[in-house]
C-alpha positions as CSV (number, residue, x, y, z in Angstrom):
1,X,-138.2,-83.0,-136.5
2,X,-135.5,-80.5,-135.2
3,X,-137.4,-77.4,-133.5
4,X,-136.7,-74.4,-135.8
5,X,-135.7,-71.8,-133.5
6,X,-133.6,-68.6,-134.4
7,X,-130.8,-70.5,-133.8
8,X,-131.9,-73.4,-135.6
9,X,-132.5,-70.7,-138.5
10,X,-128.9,-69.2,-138.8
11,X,-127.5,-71.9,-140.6
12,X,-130.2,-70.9,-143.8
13,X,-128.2,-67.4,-143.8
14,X,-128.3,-65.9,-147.2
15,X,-125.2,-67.9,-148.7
16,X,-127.8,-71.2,-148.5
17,X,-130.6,-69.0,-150.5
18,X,-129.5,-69.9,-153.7
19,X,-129.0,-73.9,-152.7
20,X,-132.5,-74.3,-151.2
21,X,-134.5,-71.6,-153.2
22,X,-136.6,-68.5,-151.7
23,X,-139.9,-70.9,-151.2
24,X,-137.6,-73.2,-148.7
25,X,-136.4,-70.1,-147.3
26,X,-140.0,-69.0,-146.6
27,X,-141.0,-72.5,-145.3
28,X,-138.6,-72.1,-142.9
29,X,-139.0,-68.8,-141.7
30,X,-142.9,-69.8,-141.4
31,X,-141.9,-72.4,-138.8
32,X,-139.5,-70.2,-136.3
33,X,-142.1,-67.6,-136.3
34,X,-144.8,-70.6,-135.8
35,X,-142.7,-71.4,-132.4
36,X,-140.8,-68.1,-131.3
37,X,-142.7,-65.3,-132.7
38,X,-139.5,-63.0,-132.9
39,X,-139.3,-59.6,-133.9
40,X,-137.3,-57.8,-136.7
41,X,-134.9,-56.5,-133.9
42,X,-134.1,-59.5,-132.6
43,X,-133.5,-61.4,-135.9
44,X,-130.8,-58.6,-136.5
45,X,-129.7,-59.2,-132.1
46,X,-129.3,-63.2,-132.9
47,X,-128.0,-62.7,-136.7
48,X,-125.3,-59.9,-136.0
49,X,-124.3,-58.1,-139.7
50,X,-125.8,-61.3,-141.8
51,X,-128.7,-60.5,-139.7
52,X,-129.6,-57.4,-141.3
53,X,-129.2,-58.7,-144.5
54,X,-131.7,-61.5,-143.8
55,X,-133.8,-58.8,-142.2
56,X,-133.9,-56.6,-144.9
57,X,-135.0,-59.7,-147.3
58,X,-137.3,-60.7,-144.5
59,X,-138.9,-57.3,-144.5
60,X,-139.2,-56.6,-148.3
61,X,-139.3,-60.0,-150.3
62,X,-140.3,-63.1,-147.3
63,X,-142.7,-60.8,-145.1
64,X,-144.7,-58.8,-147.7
65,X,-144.9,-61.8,-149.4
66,X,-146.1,-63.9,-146.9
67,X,-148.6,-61.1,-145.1
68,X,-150.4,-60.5,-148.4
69,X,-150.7,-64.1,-149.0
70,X,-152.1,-64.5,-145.5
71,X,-149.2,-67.0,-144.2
72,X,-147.6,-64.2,-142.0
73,X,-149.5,-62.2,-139.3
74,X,-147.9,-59.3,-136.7
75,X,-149.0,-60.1,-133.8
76,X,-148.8,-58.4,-130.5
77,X,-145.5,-56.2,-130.1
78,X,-144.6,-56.6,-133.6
79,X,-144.1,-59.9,-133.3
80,X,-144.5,-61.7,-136.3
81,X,-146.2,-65.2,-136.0
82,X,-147.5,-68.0,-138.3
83,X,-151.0,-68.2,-139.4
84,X,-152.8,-70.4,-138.0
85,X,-154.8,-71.9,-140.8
86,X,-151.4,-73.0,-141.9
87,X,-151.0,-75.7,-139.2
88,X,-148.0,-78.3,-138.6
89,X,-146.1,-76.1,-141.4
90,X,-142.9,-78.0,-140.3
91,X,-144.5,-81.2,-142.3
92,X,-142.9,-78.8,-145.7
93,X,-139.2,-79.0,-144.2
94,X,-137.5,-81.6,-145.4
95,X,-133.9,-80.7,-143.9
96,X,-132.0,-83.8,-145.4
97,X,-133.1,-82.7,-149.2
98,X,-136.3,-83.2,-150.7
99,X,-138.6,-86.3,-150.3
100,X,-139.9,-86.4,-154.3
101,X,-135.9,-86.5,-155.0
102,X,-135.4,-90.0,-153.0
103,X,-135.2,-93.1,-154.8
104,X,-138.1,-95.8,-153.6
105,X,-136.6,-99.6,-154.1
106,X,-139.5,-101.9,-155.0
107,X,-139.4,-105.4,-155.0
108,X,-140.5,-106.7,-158.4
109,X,-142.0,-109.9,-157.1
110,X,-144.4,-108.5,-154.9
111,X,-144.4,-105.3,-155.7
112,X,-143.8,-103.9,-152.2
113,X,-141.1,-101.1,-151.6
114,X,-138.2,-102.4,-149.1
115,X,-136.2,-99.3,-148.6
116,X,-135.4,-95.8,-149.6
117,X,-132.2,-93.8,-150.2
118,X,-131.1,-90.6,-151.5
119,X,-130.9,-90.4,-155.2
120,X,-127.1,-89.6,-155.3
121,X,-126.8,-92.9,-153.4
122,X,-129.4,-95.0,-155.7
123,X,-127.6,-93.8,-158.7
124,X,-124.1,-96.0,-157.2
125,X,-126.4,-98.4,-156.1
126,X,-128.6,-100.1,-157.9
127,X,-128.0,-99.1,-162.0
128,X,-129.9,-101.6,-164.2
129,X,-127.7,-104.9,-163.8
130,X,-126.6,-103.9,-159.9
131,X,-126.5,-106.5,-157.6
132,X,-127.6,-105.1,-154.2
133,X,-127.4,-106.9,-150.8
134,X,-130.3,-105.6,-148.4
135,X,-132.1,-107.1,-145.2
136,X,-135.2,-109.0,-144.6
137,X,-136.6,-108.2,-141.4
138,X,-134.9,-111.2,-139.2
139,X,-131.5,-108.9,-140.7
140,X,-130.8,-112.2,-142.9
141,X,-129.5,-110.9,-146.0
142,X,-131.3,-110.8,-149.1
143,X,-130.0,-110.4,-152.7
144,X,-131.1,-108.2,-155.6
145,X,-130.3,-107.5,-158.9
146,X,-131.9,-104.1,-160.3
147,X,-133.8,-104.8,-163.4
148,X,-134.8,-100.4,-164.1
149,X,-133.7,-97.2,-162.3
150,X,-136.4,-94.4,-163.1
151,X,-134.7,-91.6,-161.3
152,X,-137.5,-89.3,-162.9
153,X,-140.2,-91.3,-161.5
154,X,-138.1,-91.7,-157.9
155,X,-138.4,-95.8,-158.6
156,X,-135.6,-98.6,-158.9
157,X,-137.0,-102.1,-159.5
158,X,-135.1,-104.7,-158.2
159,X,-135.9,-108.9,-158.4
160,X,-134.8,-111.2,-156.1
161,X,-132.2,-113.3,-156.8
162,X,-130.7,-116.3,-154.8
163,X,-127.1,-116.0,-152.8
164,X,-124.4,-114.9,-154.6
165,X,-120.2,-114.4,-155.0
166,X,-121.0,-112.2,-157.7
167,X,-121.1,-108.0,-156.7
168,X,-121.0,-105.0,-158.7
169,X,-119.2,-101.9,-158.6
170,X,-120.2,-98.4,-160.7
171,X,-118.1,-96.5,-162.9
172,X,-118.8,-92.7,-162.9
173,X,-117.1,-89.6,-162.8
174,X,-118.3,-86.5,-160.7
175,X,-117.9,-83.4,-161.8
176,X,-117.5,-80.1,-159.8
177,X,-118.5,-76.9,-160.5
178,X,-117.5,-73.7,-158.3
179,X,-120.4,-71.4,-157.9
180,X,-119.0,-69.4,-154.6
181,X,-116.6,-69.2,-151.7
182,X,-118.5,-68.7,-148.4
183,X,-116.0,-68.3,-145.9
184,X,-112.3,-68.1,-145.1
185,X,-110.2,-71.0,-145.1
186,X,-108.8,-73.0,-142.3
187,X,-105.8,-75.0,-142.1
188,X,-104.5,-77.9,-140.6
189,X,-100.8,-77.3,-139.3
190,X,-99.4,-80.8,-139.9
191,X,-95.4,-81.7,-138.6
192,X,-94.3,-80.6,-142.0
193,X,-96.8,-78.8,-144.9
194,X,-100.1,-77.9,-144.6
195,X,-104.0,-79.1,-145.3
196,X,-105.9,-76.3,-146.5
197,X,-110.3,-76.0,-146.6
198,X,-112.1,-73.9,-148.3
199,X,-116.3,-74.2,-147.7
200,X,-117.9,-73.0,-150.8
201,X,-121.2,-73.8,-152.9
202,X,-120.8,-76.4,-156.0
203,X,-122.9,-77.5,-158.6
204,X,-121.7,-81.5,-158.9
205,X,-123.0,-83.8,-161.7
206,X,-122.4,-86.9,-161.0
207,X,-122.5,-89.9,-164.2
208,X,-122.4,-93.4,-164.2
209,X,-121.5,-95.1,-167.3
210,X,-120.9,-98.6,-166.7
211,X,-120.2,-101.4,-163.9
212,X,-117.8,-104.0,-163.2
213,X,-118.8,-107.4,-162.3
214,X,-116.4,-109.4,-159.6
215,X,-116.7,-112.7,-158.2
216,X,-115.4,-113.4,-154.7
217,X,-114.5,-117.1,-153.6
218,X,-112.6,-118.5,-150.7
219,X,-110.0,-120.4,-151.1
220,X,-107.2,-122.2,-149.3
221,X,-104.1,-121.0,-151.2
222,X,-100.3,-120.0,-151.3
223,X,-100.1,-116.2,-149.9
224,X,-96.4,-115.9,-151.3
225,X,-96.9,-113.5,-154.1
226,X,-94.1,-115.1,-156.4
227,X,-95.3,-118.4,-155.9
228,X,-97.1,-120.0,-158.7
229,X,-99.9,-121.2,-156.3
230,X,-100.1,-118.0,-155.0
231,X,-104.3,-117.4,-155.2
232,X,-104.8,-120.7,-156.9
233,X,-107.1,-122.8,-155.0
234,X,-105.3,-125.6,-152.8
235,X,-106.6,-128.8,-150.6
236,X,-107.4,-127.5,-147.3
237,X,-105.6,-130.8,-145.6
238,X,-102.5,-129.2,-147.1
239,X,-100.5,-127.5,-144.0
240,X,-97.9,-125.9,-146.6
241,X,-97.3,-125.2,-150.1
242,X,-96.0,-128.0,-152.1
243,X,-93.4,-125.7,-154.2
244,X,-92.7,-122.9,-151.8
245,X,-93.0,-124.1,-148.6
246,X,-95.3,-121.4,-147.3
247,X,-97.6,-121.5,-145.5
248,X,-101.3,-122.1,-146.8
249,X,-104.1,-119.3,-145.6
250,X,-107.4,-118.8,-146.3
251,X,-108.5,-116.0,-148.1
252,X,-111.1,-114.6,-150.4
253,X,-110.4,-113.9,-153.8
254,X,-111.5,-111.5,-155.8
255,X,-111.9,-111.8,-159.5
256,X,-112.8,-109.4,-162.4
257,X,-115.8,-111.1,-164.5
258,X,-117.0,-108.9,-166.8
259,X,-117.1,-105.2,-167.4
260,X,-119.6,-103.3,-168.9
261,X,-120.5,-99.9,-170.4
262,X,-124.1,-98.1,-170.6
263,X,-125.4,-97.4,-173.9
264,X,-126.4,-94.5,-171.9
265,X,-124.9,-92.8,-169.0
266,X,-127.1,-92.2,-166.1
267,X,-126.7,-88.5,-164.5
268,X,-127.8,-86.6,-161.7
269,X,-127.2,-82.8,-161.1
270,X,-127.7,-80.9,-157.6
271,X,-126.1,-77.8,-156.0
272,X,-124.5,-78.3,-152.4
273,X,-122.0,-77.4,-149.9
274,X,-118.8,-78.6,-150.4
275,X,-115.0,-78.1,-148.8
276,X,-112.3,-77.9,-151.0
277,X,-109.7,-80.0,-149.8
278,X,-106.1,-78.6,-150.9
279,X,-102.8,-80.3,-149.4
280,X,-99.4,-78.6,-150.3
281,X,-96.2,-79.8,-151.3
282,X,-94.8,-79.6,-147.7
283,X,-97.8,-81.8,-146.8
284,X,-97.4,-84.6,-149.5
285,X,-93.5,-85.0,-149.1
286,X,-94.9,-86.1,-145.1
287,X,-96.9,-88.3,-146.2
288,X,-94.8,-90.2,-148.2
289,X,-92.6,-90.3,-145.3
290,X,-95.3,-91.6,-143.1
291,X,-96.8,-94.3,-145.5
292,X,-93.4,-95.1,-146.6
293,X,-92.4,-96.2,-142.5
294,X,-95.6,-98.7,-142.7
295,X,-94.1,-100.4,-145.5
296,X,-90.6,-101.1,-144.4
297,X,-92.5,-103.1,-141.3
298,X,-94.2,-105.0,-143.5
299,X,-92.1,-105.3,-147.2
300,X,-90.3,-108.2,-146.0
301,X,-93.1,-110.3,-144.2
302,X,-93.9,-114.0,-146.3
303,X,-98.1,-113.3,-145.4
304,X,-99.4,-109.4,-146.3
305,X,-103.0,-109.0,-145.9
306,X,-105.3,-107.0,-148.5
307,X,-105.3,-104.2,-146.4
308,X,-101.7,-103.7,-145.8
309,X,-100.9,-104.4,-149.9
310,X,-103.0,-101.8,-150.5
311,X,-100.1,-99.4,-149.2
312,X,-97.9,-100.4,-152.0
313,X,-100.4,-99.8,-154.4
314,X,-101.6,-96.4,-154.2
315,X,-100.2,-92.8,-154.1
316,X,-99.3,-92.2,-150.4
317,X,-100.9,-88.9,-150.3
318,X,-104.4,-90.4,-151.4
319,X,-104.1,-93.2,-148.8
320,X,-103.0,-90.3,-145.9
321,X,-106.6,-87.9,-146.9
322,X,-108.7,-90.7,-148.0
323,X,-108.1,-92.8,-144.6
324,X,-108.3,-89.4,-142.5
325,X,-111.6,-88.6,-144.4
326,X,-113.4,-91.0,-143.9
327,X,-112.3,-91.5,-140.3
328,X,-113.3,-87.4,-139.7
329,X,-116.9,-88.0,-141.3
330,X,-117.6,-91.3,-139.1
331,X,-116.8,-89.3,-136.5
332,X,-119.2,-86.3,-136.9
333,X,-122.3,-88.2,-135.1
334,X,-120.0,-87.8,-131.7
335,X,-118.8,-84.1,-132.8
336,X,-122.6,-82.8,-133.0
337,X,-126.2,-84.1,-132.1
338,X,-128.0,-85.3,-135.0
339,X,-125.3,-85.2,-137.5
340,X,-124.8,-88.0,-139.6
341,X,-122.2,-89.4,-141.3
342,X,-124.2,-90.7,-143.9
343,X,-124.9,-87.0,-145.3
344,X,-121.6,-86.5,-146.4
345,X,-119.4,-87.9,-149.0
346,X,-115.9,-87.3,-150.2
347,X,-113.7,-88.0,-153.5
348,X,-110.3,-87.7,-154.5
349,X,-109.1,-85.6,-157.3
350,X,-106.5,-85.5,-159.4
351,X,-105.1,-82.8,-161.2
352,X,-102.0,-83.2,-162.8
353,X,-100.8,-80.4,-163.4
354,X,-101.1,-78.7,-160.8
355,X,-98.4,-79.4,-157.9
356,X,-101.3,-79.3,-155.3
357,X,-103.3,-82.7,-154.3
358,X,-107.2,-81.8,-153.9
359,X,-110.1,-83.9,-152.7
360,X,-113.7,-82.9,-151.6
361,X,-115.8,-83.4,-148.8
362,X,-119.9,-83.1,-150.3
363,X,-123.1,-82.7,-148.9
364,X,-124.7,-85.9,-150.5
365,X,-128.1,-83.8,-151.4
366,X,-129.7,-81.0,-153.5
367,X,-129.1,-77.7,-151.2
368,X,-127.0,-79.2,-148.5
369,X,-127.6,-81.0,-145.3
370,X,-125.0,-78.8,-143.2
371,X,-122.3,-81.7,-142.5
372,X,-119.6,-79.7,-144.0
373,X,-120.8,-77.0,-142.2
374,X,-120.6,-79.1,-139.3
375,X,-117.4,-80.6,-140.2
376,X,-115.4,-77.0,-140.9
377,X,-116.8,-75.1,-137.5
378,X,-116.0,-78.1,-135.6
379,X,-113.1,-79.2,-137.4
380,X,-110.4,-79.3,-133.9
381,X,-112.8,-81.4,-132.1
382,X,-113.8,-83.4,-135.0
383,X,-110.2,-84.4,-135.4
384,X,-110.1,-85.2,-131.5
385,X,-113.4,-87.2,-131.7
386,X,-111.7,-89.4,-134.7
387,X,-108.9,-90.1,-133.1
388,X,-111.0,-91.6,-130.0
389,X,-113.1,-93.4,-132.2
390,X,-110.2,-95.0,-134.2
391,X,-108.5,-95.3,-131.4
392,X,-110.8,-98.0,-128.6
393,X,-112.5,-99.5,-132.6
394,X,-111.8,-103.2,-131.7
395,X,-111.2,-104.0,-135.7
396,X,-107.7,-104.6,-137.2
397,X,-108.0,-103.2,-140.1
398,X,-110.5,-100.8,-140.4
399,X,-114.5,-101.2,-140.4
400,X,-117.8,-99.7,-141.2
401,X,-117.4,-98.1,-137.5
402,X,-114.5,-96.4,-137.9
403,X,-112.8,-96.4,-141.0
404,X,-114.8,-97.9,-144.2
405,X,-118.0,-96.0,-146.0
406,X,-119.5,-98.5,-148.1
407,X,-121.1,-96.2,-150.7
408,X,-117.6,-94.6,-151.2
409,X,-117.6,-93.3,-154.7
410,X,-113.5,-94.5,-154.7
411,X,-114.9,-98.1,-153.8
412,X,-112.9,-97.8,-150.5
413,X,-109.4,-97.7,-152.3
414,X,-106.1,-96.6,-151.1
415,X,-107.7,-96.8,-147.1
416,X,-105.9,-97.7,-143.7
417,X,-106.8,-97.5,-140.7
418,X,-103.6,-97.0,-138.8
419,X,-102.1,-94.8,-141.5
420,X,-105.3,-92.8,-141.0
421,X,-105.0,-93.4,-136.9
422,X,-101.3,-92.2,-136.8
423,X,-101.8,-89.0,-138.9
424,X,-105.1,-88.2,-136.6
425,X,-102.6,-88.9,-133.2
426,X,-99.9,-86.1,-135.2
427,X,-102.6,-83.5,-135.7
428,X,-103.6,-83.6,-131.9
429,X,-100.3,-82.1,-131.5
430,X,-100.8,-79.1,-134.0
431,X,-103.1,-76.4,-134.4
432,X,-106.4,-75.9,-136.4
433,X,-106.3,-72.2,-137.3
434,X,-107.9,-70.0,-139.6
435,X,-105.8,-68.2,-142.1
């Protein structure tokens, strides 16, 4: 547990009171007084003006509160302190989001629980029918399928189930709902146009209506796209194709089973942090101009990997933010100590009629776990951190290290790690400014 100091305490300023509620609030002021017994004065020193706007709720909501209910004591020099009947009051903090809101896996043959996640993350997880890969403790894998999600109850039951080529995927929507701006935009100056982001507070829902079944087998087969033995499944002795001459590669195949819709849709709802993610028209016309240099290297080669035919198959501005996102969050855990990349998500959006492209980083729990915070203050040394990371990541295309989140709520789509790389090697050129 992180000590909560008066520094510690200034990132629950008065913008966070209506995210975490006034009894978090009051948990938290409880443990900096338990460990640095500060004064009124130098709450408004440390806070500057949004110091004396915590210090006036401090004085006539928190402290009157707390005094008359024998939680808060002044001790010597007006220094206020915890009571001590109260004891290890930092076991009430739970800074990630709230314990009773996590999601406890239980394993329906034994009835033992094998892991925990958030419930944002359970609800993409493991929806009744969800196939889920986890690890025994010799880091073998082990398959599931989920049999019951109580998200009330904080339980998913999940059975056993031998290996498998079969995996799932959700289909959702998440929906965003502004409450507030916080602060003043920044922007990142790219060579031409602009990336634009905004930190405000959001109520999201987030749905899941149905899944998609997909089987994955490897096969020995004809990777010339307008052959007809291209992904059928050919003898392994064979050295080239019989009808194109090309030739033959392994490769996994993945094909669409089944797909399948809830009777019921499955929602969550939580406030957060989140940053607005606007890119101008400037700003897309470079990215097509960058994406679109990939693709002449590699339109006229006989063998394209998956990765690289994923460049012709999305929007080049969504390949451009999605790859730079995710590389920026991966790299938060070298921007700051104790962040975490798994505490922040982001999504595309699309909004069509509005000349602007959008897409939003989230805090991935009720009230906020102060990654986009952490992303936004840091954001020039976040983008310099990326670029190392990307940079000396042994992978070709792209891994869980530096460039693929596997609970991604676009499934990983329109990604690439050197599209992603090359923008983050342009921005180390420019300027992070505020507006």
């Amino acid at each position: 547990m992180a000590k909560v100091t008066l520094s510690y305490l200034s990132i629950f300023s008065t913008d966070r009171i209506p995210l975490r509620g006034l009894s978090y609030f009051s948990d938290i002021l409880l443990a900096c007084c338990k460990e640095s017994r500060p004064t009124i004065n130098q709450i408004i020193r440390h806070f500057g003006q949004s110091g004396l706007a915590i210090a006036q709720a401090l004085t006539c909501q928190f402290a009157n509160q707390l005094i008359n209910e024998n939680k808060l004591v002044y001790s010597f020099n007006s220094k206020l302190a915890c009571a001590r009947h109260l004891g290890y009051i930092h076991g009430d903090i739970k800074i990630r989001g709230s314990r009773n809101n996590n999601i406890n896996y239980i394993n329906t043959s034994n009835g033992e629980e094998f892991e925990q996640s958030a419930i944002n993350t359970a609800l993409r997880e493991v929806y009744p029918d969800a196939i889920y890969i986890a690890q025994d403790f010799d880091g073998n894998p082990v398959w599931y399928k989920s049999s019951e999600l109580k998200i009330k109850e904080g339980q998913a039951f999940l059975k056993p189930i031998g290996q498998t080529n079969l995996f799932t995927r959700p289909q959702g929507v998440i929906r965003f709902e502004e409450v507030k701006t916080t602060s003043e935009a920044k922007s990142i100056k790219l060579p031409r146009g602009v990336i634009e982001l905004t930190p405000k507070i959001c109520k999201i829902s987030e749905s899941v209506i149905g899944y998609k079944i997909y089987n994955r087998e490897s096969r020995w087969t004809c990777p010339n796209r307008d052959c007809r033995n291209h992904n059928q499944s050919l003898a392994s002795k064979l050295e080239n194709c019989l009808i194109c001459n090309s030739q033959i590669t392994e490769r996994d195949i993945i094909q669409l089973v089944e797909e399948v819709v809830h009777k019921e849709a499955f929602t969550i709802s939580y406030s957060t942090s989140f940053l607005q993610v606007t890119i101008d028209r400037k700003a897309k016309s470079f990215f097509k101009s960058k994406v679109d240099k990939f693709r002449s290297k590699i339109k006229n080669q006989k063998y394209v990997s998956r990765e690289k035919r994923e460049l012709f198959e999305y929007n080049e501005t969504d390949i451009c933010i999605h790859s730079l996102a995710h590389q920026l969050m991966l790299a938060l855990p070298l921007v700051e100590h104790g962040a975490s990349s798994k505490d922040i998500d982001f999504i595309l959006h699309e909004e069509p009629t509005q000349p602007n492209s959008f897409g939003y980083f989230f805090d991935t729990v009720e009230g906020g776990t102060g990654m986009c915070d952490t992303l936004f203050q840091y954001l020039e040394k976040a983008v310099s951190r990326a670029r190392f990371l990307v940079e000396h990541c042994p992978c070709k295309h792209g891994c869980s290290n530096c460039t693929i989140i596997y609970r991604c709520p676009d499934d990983n789509t329109a990604i690439s790690k050197q599209v992603g790389l090359s923008i983050l090697q342009d921005l180390i050129q420019e300027q992070v400014q505020t507006l």
